[in-house]
C-alpha positions as CSV (number, residue, x, y, z in Angstrom):
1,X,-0.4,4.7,-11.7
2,X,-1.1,8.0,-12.1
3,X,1.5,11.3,-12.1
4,X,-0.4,13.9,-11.5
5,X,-3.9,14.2,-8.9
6,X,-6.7,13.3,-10.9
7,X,-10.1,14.4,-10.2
8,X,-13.1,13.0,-10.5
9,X,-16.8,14.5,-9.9
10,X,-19.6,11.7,-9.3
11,X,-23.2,13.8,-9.8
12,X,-25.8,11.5,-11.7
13,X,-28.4,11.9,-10.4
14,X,-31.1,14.0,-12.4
15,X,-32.0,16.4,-9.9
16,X,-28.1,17.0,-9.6
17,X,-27.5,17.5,-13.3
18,X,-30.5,20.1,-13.4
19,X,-28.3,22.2,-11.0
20,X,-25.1,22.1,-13.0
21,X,-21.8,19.8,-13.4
22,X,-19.8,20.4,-10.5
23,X,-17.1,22.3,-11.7
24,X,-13.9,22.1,-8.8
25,X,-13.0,20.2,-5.6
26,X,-15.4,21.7,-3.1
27,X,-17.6,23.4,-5.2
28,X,-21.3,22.1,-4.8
29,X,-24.2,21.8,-7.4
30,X,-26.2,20.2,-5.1
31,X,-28.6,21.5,-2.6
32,X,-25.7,23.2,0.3
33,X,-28.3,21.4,2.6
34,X,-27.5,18.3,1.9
35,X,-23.7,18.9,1.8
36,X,-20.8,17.5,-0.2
37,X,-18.4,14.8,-0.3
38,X,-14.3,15.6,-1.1
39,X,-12.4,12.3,-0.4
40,X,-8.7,12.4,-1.5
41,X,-7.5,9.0,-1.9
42,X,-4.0,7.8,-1.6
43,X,-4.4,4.7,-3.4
44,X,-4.1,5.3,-7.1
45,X,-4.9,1.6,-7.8
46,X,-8.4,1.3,-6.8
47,X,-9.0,4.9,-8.8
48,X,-11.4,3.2,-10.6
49,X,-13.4,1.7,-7.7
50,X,-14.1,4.5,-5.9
51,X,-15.1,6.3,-8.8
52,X,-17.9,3.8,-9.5
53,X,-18.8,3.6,-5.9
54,X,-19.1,7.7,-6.1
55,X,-21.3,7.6,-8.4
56,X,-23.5,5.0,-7.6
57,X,-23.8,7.0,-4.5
58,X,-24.7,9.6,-5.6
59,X,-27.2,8.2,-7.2
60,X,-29.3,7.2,-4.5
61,X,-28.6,10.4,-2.5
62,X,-28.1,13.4,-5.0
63,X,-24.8,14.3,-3.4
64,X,-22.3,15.0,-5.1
65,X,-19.1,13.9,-4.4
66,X,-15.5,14.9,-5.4
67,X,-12.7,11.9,-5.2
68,X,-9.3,13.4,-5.9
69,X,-6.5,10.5,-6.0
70,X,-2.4,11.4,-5.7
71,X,-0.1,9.4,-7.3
72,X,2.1,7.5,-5.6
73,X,5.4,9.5,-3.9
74,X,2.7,13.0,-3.7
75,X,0.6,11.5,-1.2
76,X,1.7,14.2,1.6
77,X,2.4,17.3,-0.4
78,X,-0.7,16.9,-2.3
79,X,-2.4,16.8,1.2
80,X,-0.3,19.3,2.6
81,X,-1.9,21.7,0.0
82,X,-5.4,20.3,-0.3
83,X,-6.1,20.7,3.4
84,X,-4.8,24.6,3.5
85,X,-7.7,25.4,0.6
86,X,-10.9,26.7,1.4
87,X,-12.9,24.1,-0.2
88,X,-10.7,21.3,1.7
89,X,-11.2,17.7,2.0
90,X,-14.0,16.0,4.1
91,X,-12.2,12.9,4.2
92,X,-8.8,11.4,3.4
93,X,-6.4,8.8,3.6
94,X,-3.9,8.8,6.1
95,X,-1.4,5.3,6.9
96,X,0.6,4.4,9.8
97,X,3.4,6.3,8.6
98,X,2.1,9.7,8.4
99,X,-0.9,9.6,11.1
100,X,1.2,12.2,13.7
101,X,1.6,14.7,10.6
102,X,-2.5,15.7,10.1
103,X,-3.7,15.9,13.8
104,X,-4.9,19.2,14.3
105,X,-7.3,18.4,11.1
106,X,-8.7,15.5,12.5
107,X,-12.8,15.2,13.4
108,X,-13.7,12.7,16.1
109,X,-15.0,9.3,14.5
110,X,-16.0,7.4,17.7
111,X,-19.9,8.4,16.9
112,X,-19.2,7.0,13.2
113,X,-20.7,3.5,12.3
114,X,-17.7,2.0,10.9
115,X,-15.5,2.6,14.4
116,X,-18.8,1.4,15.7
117,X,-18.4,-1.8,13.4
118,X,-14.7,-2.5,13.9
119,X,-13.8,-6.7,14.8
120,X,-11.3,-4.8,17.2
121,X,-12.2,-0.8,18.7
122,X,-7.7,-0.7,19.0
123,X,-7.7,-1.1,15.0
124,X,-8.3,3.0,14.8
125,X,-5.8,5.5,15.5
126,X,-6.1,7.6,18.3
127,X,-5.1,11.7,18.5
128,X,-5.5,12.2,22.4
129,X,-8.8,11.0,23.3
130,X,-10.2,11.1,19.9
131,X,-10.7,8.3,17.2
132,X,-8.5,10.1,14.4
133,X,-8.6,7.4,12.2
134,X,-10.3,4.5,11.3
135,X,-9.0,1.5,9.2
136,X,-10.9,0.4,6.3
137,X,-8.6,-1.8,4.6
138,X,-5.9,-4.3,6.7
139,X,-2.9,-4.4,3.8
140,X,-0.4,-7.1,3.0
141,X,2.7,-7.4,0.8
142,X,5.6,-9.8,0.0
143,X,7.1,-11.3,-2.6
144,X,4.3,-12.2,-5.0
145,X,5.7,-15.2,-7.1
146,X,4.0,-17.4,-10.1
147,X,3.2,-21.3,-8.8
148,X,3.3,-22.6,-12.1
149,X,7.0,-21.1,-13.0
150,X,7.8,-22.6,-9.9
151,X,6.6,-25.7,-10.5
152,X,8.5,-25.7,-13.9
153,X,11.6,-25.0,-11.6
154,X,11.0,-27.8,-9.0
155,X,10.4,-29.9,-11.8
156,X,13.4,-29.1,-13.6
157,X,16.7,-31.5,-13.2
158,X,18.9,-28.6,-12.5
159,X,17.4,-27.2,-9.7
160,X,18.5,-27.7,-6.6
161,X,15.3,-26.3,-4.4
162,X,12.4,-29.0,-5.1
163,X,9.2,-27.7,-2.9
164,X,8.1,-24.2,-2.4
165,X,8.0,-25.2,1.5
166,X,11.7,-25.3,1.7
167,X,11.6,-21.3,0.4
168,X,11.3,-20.2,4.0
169,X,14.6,-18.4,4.0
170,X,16.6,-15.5,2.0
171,X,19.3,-18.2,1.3
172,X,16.6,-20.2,-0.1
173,X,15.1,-17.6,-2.0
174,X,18.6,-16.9,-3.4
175,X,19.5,-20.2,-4.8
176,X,15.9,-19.7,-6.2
177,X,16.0,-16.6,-7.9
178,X,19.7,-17.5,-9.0
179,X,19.2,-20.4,-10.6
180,X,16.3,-18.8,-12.6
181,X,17.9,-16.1,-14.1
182,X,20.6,-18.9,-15.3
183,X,17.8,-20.8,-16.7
184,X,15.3,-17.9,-17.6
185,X,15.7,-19.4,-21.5
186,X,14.2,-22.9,-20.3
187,X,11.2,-20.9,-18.6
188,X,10.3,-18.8,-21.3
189,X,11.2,-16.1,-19.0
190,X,12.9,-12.2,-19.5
191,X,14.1,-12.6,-15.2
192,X,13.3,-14.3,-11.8
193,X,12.1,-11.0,-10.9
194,X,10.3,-8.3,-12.5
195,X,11.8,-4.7,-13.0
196,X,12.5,-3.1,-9.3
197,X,11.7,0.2,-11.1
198,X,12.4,4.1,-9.7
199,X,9.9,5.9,-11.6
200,X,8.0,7.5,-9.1
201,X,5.1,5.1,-9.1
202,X,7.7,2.2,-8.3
203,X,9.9,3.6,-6.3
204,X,8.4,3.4,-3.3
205,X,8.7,0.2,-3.1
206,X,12.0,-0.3,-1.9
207,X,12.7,3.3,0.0
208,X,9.8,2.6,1.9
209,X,8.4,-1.0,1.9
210,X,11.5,-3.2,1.3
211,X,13.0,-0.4,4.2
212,X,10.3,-1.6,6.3
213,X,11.9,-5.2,7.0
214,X,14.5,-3.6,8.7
215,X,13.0,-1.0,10.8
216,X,10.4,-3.9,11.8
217,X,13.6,-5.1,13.5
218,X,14.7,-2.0,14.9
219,X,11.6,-1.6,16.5
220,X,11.4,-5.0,18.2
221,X,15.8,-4.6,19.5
222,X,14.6,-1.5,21.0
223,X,11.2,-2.9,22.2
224,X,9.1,-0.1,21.2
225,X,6.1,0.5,18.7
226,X,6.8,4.3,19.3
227,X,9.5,5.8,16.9
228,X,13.0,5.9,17.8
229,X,15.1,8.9,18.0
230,X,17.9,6.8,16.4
231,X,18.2,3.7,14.1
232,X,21.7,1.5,13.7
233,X,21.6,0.1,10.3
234,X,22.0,-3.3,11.8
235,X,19.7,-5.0,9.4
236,X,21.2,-3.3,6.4
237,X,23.4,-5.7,5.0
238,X,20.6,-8.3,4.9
239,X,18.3,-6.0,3.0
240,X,21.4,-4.7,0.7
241,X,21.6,-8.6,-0.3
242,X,17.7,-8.8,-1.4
243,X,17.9,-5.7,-3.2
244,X,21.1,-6.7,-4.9
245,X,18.5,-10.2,-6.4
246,X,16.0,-7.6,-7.4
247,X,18.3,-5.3,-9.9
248,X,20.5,-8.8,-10.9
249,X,17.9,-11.1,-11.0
250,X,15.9,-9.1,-13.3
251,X,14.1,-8.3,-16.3
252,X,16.3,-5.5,-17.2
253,X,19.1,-4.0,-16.3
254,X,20.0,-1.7,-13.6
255,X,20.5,1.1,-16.4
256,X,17.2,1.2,-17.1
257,X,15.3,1.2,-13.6
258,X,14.9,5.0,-13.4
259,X,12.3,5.9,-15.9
260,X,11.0,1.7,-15.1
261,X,7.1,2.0,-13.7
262,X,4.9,0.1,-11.6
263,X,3.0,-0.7,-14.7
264,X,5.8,-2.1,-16.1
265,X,6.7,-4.5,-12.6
266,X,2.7,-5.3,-12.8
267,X,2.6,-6.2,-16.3
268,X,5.8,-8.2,-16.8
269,X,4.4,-10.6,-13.4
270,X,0.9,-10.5,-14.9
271,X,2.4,-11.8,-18.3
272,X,4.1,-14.4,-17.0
273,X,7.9,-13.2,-17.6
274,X,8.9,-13.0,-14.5
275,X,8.8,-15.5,-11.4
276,X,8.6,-12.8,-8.9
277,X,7.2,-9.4,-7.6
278,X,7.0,-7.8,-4.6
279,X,4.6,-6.2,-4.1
280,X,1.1,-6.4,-2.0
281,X,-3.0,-6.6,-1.7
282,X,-3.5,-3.5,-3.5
283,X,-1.7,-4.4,-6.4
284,X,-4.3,-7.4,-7.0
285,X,-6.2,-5.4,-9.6
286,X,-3.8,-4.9,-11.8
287,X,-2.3,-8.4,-12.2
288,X,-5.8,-10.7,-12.0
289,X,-7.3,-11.6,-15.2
290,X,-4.2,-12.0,-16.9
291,X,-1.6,-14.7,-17.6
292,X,-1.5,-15.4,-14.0
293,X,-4.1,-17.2,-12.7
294,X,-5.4,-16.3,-9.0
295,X,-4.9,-20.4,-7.8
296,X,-0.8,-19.6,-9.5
297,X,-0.4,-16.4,-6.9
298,X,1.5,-17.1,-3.9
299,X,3.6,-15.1,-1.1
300,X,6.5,-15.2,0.4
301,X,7.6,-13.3,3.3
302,X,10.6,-10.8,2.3
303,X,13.3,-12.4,3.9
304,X,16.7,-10.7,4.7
305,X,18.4,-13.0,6.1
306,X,16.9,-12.4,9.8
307,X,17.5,-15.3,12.7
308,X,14.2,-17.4,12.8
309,X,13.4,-16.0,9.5
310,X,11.6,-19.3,8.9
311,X,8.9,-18.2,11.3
312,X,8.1,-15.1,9.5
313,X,5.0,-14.1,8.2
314,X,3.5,-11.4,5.5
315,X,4.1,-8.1,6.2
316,X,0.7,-6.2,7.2
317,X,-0.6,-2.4,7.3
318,X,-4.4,-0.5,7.8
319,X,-4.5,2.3,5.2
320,X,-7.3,4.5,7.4
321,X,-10.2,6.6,6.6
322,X,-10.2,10.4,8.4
323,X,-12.3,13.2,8.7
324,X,-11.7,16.9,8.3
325,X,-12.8,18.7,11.2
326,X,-13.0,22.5,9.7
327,X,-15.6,20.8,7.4
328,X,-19.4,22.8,7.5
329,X,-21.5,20.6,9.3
330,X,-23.9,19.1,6.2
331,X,-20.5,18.1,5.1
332,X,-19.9,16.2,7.6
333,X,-23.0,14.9,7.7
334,X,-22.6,14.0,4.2
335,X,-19.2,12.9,4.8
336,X,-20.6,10.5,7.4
337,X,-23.5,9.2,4.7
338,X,-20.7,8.2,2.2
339,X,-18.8,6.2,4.7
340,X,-22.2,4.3,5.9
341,X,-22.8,3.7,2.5
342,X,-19.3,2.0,1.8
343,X,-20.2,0.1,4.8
344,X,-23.7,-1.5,4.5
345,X,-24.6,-1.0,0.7
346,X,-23.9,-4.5,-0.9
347,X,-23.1,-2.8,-4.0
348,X,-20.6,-0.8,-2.7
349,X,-19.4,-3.9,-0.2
350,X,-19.0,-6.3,-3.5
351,X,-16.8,-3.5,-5.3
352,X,-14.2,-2.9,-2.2
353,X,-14.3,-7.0,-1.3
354,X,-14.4,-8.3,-5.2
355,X,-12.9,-5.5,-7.4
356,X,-10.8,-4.1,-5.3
357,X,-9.5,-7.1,-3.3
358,X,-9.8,-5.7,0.5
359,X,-10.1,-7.3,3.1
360,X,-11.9,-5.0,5.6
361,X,-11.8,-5.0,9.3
362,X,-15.9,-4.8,9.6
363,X,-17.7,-7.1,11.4
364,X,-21.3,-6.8,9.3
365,X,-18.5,-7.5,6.3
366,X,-18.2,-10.5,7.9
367,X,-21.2,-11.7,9.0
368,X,-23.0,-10.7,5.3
369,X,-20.2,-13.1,3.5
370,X,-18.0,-10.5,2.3
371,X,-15.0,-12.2,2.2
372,X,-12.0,-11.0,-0.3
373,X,-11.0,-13.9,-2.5
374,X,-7.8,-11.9,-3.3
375,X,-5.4,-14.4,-3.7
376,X,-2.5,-12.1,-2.1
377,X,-4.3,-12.1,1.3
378,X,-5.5,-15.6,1.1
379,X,-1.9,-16.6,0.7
380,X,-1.6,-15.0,4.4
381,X,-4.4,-17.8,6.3
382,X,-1.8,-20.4,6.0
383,X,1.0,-18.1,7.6
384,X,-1.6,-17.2,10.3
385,X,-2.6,-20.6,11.2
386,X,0.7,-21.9,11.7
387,X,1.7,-19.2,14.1
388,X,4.0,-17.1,12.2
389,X,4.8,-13.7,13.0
390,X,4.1,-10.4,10.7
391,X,6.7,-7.8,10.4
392,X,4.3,-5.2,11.3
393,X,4.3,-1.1,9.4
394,X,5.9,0.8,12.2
395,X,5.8,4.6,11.8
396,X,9.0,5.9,9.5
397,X,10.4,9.3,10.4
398,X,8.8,11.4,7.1
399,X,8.1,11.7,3.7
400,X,11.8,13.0,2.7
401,X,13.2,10.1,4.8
402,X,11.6,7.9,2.5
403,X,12.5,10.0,-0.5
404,X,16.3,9.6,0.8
405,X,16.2,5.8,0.7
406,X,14.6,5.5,-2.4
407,X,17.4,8.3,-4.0
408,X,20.2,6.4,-2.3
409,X,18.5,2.9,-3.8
410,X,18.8,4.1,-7.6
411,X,21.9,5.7,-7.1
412,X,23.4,2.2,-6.0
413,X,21.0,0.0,-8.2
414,X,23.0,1.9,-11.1
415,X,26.4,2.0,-10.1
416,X,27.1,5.5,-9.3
417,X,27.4,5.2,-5.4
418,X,28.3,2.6,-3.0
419,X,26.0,1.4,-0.4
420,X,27.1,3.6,2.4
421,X,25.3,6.3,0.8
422,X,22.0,4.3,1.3
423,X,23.3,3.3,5.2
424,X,23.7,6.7,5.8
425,X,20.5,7.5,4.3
426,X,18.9,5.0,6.7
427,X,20.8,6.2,10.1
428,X,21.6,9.8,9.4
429,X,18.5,10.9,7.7
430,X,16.8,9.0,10.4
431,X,18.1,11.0,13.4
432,X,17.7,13.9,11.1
433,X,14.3,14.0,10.4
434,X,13.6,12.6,13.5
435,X,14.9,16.1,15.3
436,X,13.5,18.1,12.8
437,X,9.5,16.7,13.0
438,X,9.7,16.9,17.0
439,X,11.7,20.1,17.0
440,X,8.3,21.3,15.3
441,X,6.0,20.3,17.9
């Protein structure tokens, strides 16, 4: 993953190079009739894809297009200053998370073909009576693990777990994990999990998806999909117990999880020393075409010890395309043109289904056979068909909430604070941001 915001300028087409390179976000070389593209990206791991679908579009249309991607952790600040420049963004990410913090930027989409082409119209996000937002990628994460270490585990005389169906429970997971760290010698393995690291490319897995399990269940005592003023901490313990697996059960030690990246997670999974990961779809990229086979990736729900756990499904997300509304009118026209193109270019649908591993909530996706064989969101049909439910991304108070857990995490991970520090991250920081983001409205 990336540190800094990288940018990328997609102009190949010849009458496009006769006008001049494009030289910074914004800028044009191309006729100002036919507009630009700027599209900042929160998803560092499909970099590469959208660069190549960039400049195949541009291509066939001679614009040009900018795609500016910020690393994991930046995602708001690096928006935050993008959008106040001049030459600002046409389009750009935005999650269920942070969807309240950008709504006086965003451009109706209801007159855009891919709202048009959603398998569900309540899939977008809504800013009053405007479509905001609209997904283009339904996300799912877990805890990856490696079939065929487990099957060396099942197989194994010492183990006391014998069929992956019986792993439908943190206890479960537990003896798991346990009894593969004792035996990580037998299995040619360096952990049960790999590296829950606090670099700032890794970190936010565990301040903000692993904090997720719990406020799934906050939301549902409280019977609300709107965010809560106030959160209990109820939950906590049963998370505190996973996380403790993921810094004991481990590749390395806790001592070493700060500077530890997502590359590193990825590549110790992908190598096959390590049973488990969790992480999600996105992450699909970097692991296939490795050590692990796709048929050897399966997913487990992240269980924390919840009642009825054994019902529980994969956790699920939309990351969602928007539109800048102080954009000049041929970029938005262009803007638009880029977004059909994702949509109904084959090309461009074989990159985000195939290379990328999305699975998209089209319909003419669909229909054309563009079906993602990534084996993270395959491993969800068998959850789905048996009824199970998701814990489902509910909205988290703000950025610096997030950036409180994942301080209070490493702090404990290493041994230099207790847990209460990461409980009162949770409940105090909660309430706190909480006031402080609707104080501002």
């Amino acid at each position: 993953m990336m540190k800094r915001v990288t940018k990328v300028i997609a102009i190949a087409s010849a009458a496009a190079m006769s006008l001049g390179m494009l030289g910074a976000c914004g800028s044009s070389s191309s006729s100002s009739s036919k507009g630009h593209v700027y599209y900042l990206s929160a998803k560092p791991e499909q970099q590469d894809q959208f660069k190549e679908i960039a400049k195949n579009f541009t291509k066939e249309t001679g614009i040009p297009v900018d795609v500016s991607v910020a690393s994991s952790g930046s995602a708001d600040q690096t928006l935050k200053s993008e959008l106040a420049k001049s030459e600002a963004p046409t389009m750009f990410d935005v999650d269920n998370n942070d969807f309240d913090n950008w709504r006086d930027y965003y451009e109706d989409m209801s007159d855009t073909n891919m709202y048009k082409d959603l398998e569900k119209s309540d899939y977008a996000m809504k800013a009053g009576d405007k479509v905001g937002a609209v997904p283009y990628v339904m996300e799912r994460y877990g805890i990856i693990y490696n079939k065929a270490i487990l099957k060396k585990y099942f197989d194994a005389d010492w183990s006391t777990i014998k069929s992956i169906d019986k792993v439908n429970n943190f206890k479960a997971l537990k003896t798991v994990a346990d009894e593969i760290q004792k035996h990580k010698g037998d299995l040619g393995l360096k952990g049960a999990f790999s590296s829950a690291g606090f670099d700032s490319s890794s970190s936010g897995r565990f301040g903000d998806q692993l904090a997720h399990i719990p406020v799934y269940y906050e939301y549902k005592d409280q019977n609300t999909t709107v965010e809560p003023p106030t959160v209990t901490g109820k939950y906590l313990p049963g998370m505190q117990n996973l996380f403790d697996l993921y810094i004991k059960d481990s590749t390395v030690a806790p001592s070493q999880l700060s500077g530890a990246t997502m590359d590193d997670s990825n590549s110790e999974f992908a190598l096959g020393e390590a049973a488990f990961i969790q992480n999600g779809t996105w992450s699909y990229p970097q692991l296939k075409g490795q050590k692990v086979a796709d048929k050897d990736m399966g997913v487990l729900p992240i269980y924390i010890g919840v009642p009825g756990e054994e019902k529980q499904g994969l956790t699920v997300s939309f990351m969602y395309f928007a539109m800048n509304k102080n954009s000049s009118e041929a970029d938005k026209k262009a803007t638009k043109q880029f977004l059909d193109y994702m949509l109904k270019n084959n090309s461009a649908r074989k990159i985000i289904t195939d290379e990328m591993g999305f699975e998209t909530p089209f319909k003419s996706y669909a229909a054309a056979g563009f079906k993602s064989k990534n084996p993270i969101h395959r491993a969800n049909d068998a959850y789905a068909r048996a009824g199970d439910y998701e814990t489902v991304i509910y909205p988290l108070p703000t950025q610096q909430w997030k950036n409180g857990m994942s301080d209070a995490l490493l702090e404990y991970a290493q041994g230099t604070s207790k847990w209460d520090k990461v409980k009162t991250a949770f409940v105090n920081g909660w309430a706190t941001e909480y006031k402080t983001v609707n104080h501002k409205k």
